[in-house]
N, C-alpha and C positions, 0 to 999 in steps of 0.2 A: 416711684421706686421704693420698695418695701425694704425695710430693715432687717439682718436675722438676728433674733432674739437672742442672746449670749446668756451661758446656763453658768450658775454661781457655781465656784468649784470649792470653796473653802468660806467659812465666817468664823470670825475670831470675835470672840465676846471678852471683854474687857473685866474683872470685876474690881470692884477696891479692894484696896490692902484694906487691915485692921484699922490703921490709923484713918484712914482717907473713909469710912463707912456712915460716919456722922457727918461730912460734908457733902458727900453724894446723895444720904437721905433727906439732908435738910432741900438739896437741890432738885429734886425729883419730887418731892412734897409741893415746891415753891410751882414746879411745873404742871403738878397735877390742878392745884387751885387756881393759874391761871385758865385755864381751859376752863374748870367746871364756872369759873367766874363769869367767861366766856360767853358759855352755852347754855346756862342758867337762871334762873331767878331768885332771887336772895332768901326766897323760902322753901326753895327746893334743896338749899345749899343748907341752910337750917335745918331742916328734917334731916338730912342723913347724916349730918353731925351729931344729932341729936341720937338718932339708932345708934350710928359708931360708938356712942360716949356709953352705953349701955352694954356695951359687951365686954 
């Protein structure tokens, strides 16, 4: 029995307030590191720190 696909009608994007922009950056940072920690090797993660600190 096949399903029918339901088509999105609306997305509501959330962003922070003024105040709330240094909590959600620091949280989305903490998320980004986990993954690349993840999926990574500690010298891979070194090198493009190493780029980023250069610009």
């Amino acid at each position: 029995m096949a399903r029918k696909s339901s088509e999105v009608k609306e997305v509501i994007v959330h962003y922070p307030e003024g105040e709330n922009k240094e909590e959600f950056n620091k949280k989305a940072s903490e998320a980004v590191i986990k993954i690349l920690c993840d999926k990574y090797p500690k010298e891979v993660i070194e090198e493009v720190l190493d780029k980023l600190s250069k610009l």
